[in-house]
MARKEFI-108213 format. One line per 8 residues: number of its first residue (from 1); for each residue x, y, z of N, C-alpha, C. Coordinates in steps of 0.02 Angstrom, whole numbers, plus 50000, padded with zeros to 5 digits. Layout:
N
NUM = X:Y:Z:X:Y:Z:X:Y:Z ~ ...
This chain:
298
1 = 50042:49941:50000:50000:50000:50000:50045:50062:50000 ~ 50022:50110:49946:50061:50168:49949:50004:50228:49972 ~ 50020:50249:50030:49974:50301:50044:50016:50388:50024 ~ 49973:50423:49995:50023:50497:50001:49938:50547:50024 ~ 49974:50555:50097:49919:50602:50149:49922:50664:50128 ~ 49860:50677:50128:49859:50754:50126:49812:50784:50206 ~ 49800:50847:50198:49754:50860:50257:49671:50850:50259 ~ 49648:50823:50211:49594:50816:50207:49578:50742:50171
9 = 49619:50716:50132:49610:50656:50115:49686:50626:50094 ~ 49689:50558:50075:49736:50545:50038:49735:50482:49992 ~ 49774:50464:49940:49768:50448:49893:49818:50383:49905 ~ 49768:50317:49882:49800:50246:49889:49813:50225:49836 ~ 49876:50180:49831:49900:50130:49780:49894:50045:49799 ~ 49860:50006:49779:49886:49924:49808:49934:49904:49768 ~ 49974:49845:49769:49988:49823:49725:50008:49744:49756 ~ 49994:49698:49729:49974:49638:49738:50078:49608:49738
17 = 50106:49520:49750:50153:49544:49735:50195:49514:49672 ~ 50144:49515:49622:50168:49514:49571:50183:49592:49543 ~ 50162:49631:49583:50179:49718:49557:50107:49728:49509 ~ 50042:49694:49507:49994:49716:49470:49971:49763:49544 ~ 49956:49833:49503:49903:49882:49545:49836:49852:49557 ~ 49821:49819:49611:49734:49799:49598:49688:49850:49650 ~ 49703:49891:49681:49667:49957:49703:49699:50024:49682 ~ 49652:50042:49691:49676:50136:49674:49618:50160:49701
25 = 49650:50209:49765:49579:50265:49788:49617:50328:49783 ~ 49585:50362:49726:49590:50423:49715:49570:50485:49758 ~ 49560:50472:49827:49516:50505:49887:49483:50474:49936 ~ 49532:50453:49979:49521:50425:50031:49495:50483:50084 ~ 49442:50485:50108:49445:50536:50149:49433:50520:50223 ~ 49420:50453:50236:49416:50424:50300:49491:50363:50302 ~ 49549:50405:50305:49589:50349:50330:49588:50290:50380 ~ 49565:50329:50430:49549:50270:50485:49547:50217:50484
33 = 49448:50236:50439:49426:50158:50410:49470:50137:50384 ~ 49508:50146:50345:49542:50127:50278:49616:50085:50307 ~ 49615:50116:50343:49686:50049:50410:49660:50012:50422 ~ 49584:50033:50465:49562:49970:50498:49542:49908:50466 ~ 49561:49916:50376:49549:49851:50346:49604:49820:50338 ~ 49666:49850:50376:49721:49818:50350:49733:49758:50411 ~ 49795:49718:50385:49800:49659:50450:49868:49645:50419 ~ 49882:49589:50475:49974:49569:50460:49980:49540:50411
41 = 49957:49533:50337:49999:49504:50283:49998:49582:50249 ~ 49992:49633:50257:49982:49689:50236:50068:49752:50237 ~ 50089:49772:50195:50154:49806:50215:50126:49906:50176 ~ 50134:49946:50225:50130:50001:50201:50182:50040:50189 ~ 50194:50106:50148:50251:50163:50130:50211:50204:50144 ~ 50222:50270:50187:50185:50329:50201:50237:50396:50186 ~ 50249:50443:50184:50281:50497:50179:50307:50526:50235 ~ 50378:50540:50261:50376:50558:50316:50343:50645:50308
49 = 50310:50674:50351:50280:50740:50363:50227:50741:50436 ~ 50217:50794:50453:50176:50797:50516:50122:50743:50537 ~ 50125:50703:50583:50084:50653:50587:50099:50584:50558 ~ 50153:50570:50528:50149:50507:50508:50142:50460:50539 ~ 50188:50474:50603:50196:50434:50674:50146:50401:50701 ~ 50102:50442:50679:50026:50437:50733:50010:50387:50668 ~ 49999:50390:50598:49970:50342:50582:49989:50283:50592 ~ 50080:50294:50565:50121:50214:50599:50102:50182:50645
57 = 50083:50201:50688:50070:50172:50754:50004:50144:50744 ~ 49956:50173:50710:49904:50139:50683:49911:50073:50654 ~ 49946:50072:50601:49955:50004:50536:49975:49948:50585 ~ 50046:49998:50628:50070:49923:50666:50023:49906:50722 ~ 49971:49952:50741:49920:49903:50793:49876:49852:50762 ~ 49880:49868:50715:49855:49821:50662:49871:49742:50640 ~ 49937:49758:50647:49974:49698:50635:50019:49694:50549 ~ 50007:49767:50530:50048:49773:50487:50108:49794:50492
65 = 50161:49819:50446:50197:49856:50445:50203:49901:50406 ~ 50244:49962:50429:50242:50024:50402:50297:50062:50382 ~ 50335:50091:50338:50386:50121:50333:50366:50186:50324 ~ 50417:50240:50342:50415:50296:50342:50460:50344:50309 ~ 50452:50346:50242:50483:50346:50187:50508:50425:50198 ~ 50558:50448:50188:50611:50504:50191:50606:50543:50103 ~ 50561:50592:50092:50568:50598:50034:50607:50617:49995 ~ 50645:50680:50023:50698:50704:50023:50772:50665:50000
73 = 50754:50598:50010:50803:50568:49975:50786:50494:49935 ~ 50700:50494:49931:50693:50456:49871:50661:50496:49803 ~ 50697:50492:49768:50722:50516:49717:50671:50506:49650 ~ 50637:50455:49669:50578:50444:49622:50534:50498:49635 ~ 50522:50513:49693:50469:50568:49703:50534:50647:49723 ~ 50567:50656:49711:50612:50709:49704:50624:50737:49656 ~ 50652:50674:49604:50650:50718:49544:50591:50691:49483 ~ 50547:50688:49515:50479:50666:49468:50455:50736:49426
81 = 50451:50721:49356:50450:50770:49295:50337:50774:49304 ~ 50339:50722:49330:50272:50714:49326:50245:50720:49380 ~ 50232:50750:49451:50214:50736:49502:50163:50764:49531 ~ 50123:50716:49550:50041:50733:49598:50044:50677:49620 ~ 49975:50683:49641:49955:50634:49693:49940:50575:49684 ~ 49925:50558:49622:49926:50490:49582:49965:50448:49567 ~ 50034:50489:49548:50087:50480:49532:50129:50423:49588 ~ 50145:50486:49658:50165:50465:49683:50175:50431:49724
89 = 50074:50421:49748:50090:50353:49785:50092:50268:49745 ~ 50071:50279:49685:50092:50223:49650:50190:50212:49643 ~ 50195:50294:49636:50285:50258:49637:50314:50221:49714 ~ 50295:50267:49768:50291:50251:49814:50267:50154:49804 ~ 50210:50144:49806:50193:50067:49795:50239:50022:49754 ~ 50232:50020:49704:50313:50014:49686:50363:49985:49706 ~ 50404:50030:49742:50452:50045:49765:50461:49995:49834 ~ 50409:50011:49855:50406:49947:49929:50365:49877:49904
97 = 50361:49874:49846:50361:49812:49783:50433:49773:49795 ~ 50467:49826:49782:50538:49797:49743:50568:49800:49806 ~ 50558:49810:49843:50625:49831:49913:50571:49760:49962 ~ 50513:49734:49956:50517:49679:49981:50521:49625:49925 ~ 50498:49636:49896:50520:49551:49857:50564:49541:49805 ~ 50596:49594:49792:50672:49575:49749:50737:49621:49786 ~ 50707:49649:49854:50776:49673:49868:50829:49706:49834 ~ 50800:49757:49775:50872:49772:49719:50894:49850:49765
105 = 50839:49876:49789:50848:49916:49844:50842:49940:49908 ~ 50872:49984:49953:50824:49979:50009:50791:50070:50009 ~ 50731:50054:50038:50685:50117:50050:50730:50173:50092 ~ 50735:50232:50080:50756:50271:50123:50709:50299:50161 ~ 50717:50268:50213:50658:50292:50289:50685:50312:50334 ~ 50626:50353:50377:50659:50431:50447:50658:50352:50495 ~ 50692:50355:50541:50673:50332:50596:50635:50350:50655 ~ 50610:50286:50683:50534:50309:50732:50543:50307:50790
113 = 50556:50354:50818:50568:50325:50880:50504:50301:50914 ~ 50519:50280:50973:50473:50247:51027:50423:50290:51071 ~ 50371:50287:51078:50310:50342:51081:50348:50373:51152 ~ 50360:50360:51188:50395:50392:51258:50462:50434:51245 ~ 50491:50447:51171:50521:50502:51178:50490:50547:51119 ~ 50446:50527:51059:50400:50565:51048:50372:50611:51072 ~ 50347:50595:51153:50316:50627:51184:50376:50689:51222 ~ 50411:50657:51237:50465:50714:51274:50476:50762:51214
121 = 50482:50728:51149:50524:50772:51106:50481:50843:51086 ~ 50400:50822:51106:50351:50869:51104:50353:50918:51142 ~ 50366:50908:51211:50372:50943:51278:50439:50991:51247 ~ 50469:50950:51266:50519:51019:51254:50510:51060:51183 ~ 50498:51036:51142:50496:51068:51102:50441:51143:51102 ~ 50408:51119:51143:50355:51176:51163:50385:51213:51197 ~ 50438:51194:51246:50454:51227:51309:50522:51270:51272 ~ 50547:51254:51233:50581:51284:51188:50553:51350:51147
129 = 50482:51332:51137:50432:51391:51110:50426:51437:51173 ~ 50436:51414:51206:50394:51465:51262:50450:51514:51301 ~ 50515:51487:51301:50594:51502:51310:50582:51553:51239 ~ 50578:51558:51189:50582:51613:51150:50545:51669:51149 ~ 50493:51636:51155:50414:51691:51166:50439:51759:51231 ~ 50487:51716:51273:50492:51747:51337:50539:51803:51337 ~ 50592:51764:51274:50655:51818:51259:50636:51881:51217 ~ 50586:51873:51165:50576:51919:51153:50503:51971:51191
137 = 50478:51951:51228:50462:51973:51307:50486:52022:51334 ~ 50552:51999:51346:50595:52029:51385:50623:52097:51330 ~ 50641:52073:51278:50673:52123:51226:50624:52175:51215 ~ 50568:52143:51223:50512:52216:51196:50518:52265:51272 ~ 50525:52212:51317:50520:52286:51389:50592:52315:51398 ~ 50639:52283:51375:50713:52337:51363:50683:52397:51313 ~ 50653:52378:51254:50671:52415:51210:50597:52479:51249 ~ 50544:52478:51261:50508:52527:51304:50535:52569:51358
145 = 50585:52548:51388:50607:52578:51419:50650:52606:51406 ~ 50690:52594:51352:50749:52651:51321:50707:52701:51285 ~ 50632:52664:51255:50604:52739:51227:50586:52812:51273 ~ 50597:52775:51349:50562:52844:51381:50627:52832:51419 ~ 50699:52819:51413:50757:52869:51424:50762:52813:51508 ~ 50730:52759:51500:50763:52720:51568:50785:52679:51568 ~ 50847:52676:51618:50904:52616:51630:50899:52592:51689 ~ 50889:52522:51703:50870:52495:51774:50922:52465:51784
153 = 50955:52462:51842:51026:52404:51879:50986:52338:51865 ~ 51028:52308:51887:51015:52212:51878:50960:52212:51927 ~ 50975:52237:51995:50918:52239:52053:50860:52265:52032 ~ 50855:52320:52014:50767:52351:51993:50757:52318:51928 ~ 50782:52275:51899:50762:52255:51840:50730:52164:51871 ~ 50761:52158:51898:50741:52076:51933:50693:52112:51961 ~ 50665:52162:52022:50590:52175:52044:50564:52200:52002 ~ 50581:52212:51945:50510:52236:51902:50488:52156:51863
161 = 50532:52122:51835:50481:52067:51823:50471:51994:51880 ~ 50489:52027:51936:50468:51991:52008:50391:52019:52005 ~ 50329:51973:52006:50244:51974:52006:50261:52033:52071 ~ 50292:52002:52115:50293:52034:52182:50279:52109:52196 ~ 50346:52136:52174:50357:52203:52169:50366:52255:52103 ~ 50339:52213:52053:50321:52255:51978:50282:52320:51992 ~ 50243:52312:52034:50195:52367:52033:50224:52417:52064 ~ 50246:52393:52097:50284:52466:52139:50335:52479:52104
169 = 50394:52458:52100:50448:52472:52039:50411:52522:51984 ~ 50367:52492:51944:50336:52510:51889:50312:52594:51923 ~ 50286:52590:51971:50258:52657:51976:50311:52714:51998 ~ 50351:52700:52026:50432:52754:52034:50461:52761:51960 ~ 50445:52734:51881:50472:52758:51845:50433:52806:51813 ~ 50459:52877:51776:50436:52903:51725:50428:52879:51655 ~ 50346:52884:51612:50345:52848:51572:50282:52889:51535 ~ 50278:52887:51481:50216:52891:51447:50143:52832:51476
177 = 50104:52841:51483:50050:52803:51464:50008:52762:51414 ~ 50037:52766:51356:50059:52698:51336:50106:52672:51340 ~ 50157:52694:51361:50227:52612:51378:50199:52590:51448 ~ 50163:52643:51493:50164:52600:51557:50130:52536:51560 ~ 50064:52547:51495:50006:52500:51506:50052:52446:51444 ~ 50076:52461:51408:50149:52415:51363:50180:52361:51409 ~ 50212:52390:51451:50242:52356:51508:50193:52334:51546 ~ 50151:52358:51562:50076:52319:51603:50079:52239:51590
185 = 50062:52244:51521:50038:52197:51466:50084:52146:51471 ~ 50156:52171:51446:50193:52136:51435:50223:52097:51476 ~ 50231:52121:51552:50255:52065:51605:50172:52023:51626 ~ 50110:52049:51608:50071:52013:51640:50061:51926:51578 ~ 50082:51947:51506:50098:51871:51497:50177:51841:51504 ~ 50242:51885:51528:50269:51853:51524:50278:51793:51586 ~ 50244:51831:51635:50231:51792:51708:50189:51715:51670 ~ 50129:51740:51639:50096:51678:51613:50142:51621:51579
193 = 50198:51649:51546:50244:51611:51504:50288:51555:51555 ~ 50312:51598:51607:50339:51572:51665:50326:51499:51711 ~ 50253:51546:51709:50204:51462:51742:50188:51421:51708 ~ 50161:51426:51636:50162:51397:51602:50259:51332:51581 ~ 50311:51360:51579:50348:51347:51589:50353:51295:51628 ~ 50363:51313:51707:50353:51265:51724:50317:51200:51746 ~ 50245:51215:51738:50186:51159:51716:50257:51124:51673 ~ 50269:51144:51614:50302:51080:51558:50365:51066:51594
201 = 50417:51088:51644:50450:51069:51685:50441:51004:51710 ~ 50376:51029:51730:50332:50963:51793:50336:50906:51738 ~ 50317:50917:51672:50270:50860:51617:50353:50831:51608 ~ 50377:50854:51596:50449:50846:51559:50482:50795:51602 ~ 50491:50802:51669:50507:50750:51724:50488:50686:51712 ~ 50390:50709:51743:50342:50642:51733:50346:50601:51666 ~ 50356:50630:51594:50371:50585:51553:50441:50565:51535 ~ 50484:50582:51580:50559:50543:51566:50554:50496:51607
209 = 50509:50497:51673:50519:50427:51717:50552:50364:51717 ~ 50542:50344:51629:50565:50267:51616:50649:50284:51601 ~ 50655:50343:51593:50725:50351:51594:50773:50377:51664 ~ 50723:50395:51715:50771:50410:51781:50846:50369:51799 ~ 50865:50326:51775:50951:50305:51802:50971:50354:51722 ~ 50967:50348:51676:50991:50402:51641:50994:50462:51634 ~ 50960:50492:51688:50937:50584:51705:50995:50578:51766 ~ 51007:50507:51804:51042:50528:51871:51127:50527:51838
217 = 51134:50482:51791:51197:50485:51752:51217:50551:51744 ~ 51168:50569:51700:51183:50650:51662:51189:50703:51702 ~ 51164:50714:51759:51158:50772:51787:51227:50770:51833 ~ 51274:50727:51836:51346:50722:51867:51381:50782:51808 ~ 51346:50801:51754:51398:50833:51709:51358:50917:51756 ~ 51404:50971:51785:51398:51021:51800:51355:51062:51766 ~ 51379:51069:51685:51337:51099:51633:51408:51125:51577 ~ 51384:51143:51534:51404:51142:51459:51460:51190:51454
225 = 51460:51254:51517:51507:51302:51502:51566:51297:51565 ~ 51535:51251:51611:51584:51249:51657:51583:51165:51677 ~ 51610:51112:51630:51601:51039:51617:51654:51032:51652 ~ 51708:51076:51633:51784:51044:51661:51838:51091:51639 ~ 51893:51086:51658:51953:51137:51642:51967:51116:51559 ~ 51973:51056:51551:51983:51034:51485:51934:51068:51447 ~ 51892:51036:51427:51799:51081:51404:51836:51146:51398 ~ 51866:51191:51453:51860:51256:51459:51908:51281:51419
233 = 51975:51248:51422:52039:51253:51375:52041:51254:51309 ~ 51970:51173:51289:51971:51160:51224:51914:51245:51185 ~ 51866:51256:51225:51841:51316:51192:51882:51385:51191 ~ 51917:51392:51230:51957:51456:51223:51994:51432:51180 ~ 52032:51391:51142:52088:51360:51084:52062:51381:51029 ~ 51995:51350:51049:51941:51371:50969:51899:51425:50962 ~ 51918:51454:51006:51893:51536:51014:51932:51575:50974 ~ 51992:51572:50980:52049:51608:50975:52044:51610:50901
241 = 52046:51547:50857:52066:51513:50809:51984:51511:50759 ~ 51940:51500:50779:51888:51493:50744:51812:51537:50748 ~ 51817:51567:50809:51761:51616:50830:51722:51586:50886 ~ 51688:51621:50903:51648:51600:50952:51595:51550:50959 ~ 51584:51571:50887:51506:51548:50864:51526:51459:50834 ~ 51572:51463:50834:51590:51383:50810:51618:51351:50854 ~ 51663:51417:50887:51673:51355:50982:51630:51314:51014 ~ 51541:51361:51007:51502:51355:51033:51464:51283:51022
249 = 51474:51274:50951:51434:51211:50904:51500:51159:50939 ~ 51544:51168:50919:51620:51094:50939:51608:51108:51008 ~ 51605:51130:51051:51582:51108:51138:51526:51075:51146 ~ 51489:51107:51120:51410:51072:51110:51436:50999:51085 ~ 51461:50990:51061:51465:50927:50986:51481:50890:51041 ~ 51542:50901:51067:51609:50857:51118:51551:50817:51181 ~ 51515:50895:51206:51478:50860:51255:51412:50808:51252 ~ 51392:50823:51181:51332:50773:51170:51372:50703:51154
257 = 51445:50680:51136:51491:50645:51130:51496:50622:51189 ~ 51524:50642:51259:51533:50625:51317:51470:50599:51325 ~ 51395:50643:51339:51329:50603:51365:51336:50530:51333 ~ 51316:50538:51253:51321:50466:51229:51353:50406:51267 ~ 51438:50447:51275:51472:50382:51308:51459:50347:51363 ~ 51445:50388:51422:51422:50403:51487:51355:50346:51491 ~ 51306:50352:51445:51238:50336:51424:51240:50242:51436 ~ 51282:50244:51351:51308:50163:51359:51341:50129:51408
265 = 51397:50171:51441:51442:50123:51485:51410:50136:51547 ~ 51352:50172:51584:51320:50199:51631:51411:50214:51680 ~ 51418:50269:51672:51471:50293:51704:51447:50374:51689 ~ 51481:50384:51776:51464:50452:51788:51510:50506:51739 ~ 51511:50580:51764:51552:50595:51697:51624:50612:51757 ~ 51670:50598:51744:51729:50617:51772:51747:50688:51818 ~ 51731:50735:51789:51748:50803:51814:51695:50822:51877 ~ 51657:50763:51884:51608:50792:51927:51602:50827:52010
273 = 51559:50857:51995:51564:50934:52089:51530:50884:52122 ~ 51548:50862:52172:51487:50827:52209:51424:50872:52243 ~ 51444:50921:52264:51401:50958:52286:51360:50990:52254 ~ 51379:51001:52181:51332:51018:52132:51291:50967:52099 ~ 51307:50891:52115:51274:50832:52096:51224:50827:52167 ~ 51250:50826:52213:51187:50808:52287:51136:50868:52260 ~ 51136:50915:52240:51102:50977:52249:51058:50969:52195 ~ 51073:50939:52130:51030:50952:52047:50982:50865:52104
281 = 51017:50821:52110:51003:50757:52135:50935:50771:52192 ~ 50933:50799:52240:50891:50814:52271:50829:50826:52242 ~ 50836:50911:52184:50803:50951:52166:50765:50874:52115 ~ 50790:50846:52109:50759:50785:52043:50715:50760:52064 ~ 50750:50719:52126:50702:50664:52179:50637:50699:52213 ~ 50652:50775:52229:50599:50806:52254:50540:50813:52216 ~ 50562:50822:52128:50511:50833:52080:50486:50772:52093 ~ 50507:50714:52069:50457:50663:52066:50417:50656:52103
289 = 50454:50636:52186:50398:50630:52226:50339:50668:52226 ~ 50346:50733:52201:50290:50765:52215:50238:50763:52158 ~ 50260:50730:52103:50239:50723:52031:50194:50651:52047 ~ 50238:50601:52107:50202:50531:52127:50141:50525:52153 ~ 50148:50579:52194:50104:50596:52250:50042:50636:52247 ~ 50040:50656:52192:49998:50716:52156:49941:50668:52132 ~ 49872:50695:52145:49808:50662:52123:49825:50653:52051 ~ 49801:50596:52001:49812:50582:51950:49764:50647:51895
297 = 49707:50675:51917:49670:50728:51900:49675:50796:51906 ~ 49742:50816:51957:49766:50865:51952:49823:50879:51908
């Protein structure tokens, strides 16, 4: 079966395995149904794009299987002179023709991961949205306040977006009346961003659970800018020599290198603070419990 999804319907190929096409739905618009006829002598090709995952997970509850075809590097549908929707899931069909029963190639497919880091990869990825939303937050209330000629120390700048003491801060500065109600505005969602924040904090914990001896591994590493004297040596070398901005990527690189290793051989990371490990270690154990302990409805 060659499916190519669209958002409202999508378009099927069969092909039997002598390679004769004996279905074609030109508009499928209830996929669902259209899995739920499938079963384990059944093999599908889908497109990787938003959602495929979710259908994969469909076919294989099924008892089929599913590949998740990388288009970008199959080439039939890349450099197709002819291409729609007809086209390509018959090439698609095809294609996972020949790659199961004559083997002359293999399919280039994304890999899937396992629905439990799916799910993390979601979380953060939001929480990553919400880390930006916040920065430029913050950039819009710098830039209001240079329009009406004010410079706050580190201290009056932490109580103005402290919920606490904003209001008062806020009212000792001179300002137009629209930047004040600007700034009003603007810390009253960035506070929202905050909590929101950490709600996905909380989520982010609760769905790594199955990975806790690998969160207790990792967190022996201090952090990325202060890992170790070495770490620290090797980025100033490549500071000097390459810029900042590429120190930044080869430290990054080195240390997602170390986790890996660390990961497999379950070994702590070498350079480690103990006191900065009891302390992240605590703060961990404390989340859960309280994540354990928490009504399942709250």
């Amino acid at each position: 079966h060659g499916i190519d999804r669209h958002k409202q319907y999508s378009t099927v190929s069969v092909k039997n395995r002598e390679g004769k096409e004996i279905a074609f739905v030109a508009r499928c618009e209830n996929l669902t149904a259209y899995i739920e006829t499938l079963g384990p002598c059944d093999a599908v090709v889908i497109e990787a794009s938003t959602g495929s995952f979710y259908w994969a997970d469909l076919i294989e509850l099924r008892g089929g299987v599913c590949y998740v075809l990388n288009p970008f590097k199959f080439k039939i549908i890349r450099e197709s002179w002819n291409k729609c929707d007809k086209q390509d899931c018959r090439n698609m069909s095809t294609a996972l023709w020949v790659y199961l029963l004559t083997d002359e190639f293999g399919l280039p497919t994304v890999h899937k991961p396992e629905a439990v880091v799916r799910e993390l990869r979601k979380l953060f990825a939001q929480y990553q949205l919400l880390t930006c939303q916040a920065t430029q937050l913050k950039n819009n209330l710098q830039a209001i306040l240079c329009d009406n000629g004010v410079t706050l120390s580190a201290e009056k700048e932490k109580r103005l977006l402290d919920e606490r003491y904003a209001s008062e801060t806020l009212g000792r500065l001179q300002m137009s009346v629209a930047s004040r109600l600007s700034i009003e505005i603007t810390l009253s969602i960035l506070w929202k961003v905050a909590e929101q924040k950490k709600k996905l904090r909380d989520a982010i914990v609760a769905a790594g659970a199955p990975f806790e001896d690998s969160v207790k591994i990792l967190i022996t590493i201090r952090g990325i800018t202060a890992a170790s004297l070495e770490l620290r040596r090797y980025y100033a070398e490549l500071c000097a020599r390459r810029g900042v901005g590429r120190a930044r990527i080869a430290v990054i690189r080195k240390i997602c290198g170390v986790m890996r290793r660390m990961l497999l051989e379950g070994t702590e990371f070498r350079d480690k603070d103990p006191s900065n490990f009891e302390r992240k270690l605590k703060e961990y154990e404390a989340v859960m419990r309280r994540i354990r302990t928490e009504p399942k409805g709250a």
